[in-house]
N, C-alpha and C positions, 0 to 999 in steps of 0.2 A: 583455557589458556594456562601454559606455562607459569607456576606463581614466583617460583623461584628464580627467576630473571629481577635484575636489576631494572629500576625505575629507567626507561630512557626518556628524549626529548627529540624535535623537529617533525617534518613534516611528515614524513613516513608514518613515526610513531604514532603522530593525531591519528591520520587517517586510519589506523588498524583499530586505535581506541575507539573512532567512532563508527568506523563499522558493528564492531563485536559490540556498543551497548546499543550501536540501534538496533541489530538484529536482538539483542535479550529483550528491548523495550517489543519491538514487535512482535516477536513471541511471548510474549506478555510473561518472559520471567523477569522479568521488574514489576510490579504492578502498578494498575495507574492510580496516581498520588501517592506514590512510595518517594520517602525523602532520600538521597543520594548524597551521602554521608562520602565528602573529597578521603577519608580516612579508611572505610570498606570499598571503596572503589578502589583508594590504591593494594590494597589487601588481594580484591578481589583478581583485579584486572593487572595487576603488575606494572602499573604504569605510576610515572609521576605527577607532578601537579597541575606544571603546565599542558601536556597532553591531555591529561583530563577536561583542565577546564576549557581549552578550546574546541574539544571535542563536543562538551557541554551546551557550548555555547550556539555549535553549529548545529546542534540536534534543536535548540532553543528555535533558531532560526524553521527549522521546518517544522516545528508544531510539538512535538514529540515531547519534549522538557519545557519546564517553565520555569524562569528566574524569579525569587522570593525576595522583597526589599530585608536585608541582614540577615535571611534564612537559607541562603544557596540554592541550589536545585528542587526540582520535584518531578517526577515523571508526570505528564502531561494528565490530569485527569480524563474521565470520559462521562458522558450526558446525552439525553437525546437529545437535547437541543442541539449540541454538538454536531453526532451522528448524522440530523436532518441535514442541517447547515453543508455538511464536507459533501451528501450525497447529492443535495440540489446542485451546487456548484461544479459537482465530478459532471453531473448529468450536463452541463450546458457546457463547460470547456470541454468536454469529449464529445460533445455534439458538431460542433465549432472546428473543432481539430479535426475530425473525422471527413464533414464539410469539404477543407482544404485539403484532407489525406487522396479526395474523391478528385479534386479539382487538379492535383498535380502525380497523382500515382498512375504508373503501367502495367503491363503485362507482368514485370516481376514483383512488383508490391502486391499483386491480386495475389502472386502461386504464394508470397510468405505467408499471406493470411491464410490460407487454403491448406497452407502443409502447418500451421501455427492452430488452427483448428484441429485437425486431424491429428495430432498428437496430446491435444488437450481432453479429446471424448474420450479418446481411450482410455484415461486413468479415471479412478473413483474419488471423488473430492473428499470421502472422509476415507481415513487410513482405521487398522486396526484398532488405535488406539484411542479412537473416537475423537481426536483431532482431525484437523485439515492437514490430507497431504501431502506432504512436501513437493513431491514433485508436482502433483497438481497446480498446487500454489506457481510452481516455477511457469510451469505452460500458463497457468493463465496470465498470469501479468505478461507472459511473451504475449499471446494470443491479443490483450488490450494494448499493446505496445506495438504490435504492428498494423493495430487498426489508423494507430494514428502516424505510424511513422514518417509519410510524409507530408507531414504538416510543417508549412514554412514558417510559422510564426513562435520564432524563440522564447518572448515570454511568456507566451501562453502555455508552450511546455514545460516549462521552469516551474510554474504555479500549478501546471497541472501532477507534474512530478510530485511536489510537496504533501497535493490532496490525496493524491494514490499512496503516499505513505502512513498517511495518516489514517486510511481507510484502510488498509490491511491490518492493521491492530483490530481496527475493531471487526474484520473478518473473524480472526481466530477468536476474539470474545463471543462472537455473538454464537460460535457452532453448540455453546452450552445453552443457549437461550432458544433454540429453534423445537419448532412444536409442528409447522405444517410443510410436508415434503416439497422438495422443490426442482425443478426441472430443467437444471441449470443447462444441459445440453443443449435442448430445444430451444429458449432465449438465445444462446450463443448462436448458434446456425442460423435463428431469424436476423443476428446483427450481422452477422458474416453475409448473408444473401442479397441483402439490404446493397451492402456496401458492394459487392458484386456484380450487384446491378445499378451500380452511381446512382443509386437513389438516396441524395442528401437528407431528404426531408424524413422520409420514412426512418432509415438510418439513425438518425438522432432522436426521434419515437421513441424506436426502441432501447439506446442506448440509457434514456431517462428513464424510462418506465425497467428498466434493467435495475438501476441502481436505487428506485425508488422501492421496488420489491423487496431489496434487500435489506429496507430499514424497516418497512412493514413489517414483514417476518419475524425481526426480531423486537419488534415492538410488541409484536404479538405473545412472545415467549416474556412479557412480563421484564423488559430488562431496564434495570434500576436508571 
């Protein structure tokens, strides 16, 4: 970001500020429990105070940041306890969502998953740089975004939103912690077949045992 801009304020301005730190907190260049000094943020981020702190606040709101009694900010630390906790919960409201994705989806919700998969195999989840990437990342969250796209039940995507951001942090943490290979294709195409074939129950099967692999794995790499 441009540093040399003046501090602005309103609602435009929050929401650019809080895109741009939620995207550095989930690409983990914040790290978690790094304090968020209102004085290197404006430095960093060219923004003023107010944008800041409501930006802060709304990232509070999803998980991401956490408010300190007289200490300000801190990026949201991370734990297994944590980890299990977002994954169990991913696993039942994407089981649930998916449920009613089956109960109210047609002919065209099937082709988006269909064309939402098949742009997802194609690309390799790790990039050169031995991160996760990028576009991968982008197809998958389409690919789990249109499993549940029509699900009628708004708070339950509200919550489910929040958990999927929270979980993609600890994605890109975990690709340094992983030890045993993993087959991401083939889990995908079981959830996608699943759902193909309105098989609710199975469906949500696999969508738990999806995400519950993913804490194994990195559990398994030793991760603090």
């Amino acid at each position: 970001m441009d540093q040399s801009r003046s501090p602005e304020s309103g609602p435009t301005r929050t929401a650019e500020v809080t895109d741009v730190l939620r995207n550095d907190i989930l690409e983990v260049r914040l790290k978690p429990g790094e304090r968020l000094r209102f004085d290197d943020l404006r430095e960093h981020y060219g923004a003023g105070i107010s944008p800041l702190r409501e930006a802060l606040m709304h990232l509070a709101a999803q998980g991401l940041v956490v408010s300190e009694h007289r200490k300000g900010y801190r990026v949201a630390p991370v734990s297994k306890e944590d980890l299990q906790e977002i994954a169990r919960l991913r696993g039942e409201f994407d089981a649930l969502a998916i449920a009613e994705s089956i109960r109210h989806g047609d002919e065209l919700w099937e082709g988006r998953i269909i064309a939402a998969f098949h742009a997802l195999q194609k690309r390799n989840k790790i990039g050169p740089d031995s991160e996760i990437d990028r576009d991968w990342e982008r197809y998958h969250i389409r690919f789990h975004e249109e499993l549940v796209s029509e699900c009628k039940l708004p708070k339950l995507m509200e919550f489910r939103s929040i958990l999927d951001l929270q979980a993609r942090r600890y994605r890109r943490i975990a690709v340094h912690y992983l030890t045993t290979p993993r087959d991401d294709v083939c889990e995908h195409k079981s959830i996608r077949d699943a759902v193909l074939e309105r098989d609710a129950e199975l469906a949500g099967q696999l969508i738990r045992e999806h995400f519950r692999k993913t804490v194994d794995i990195i559990l398994e790499g030793n991760f603090a």
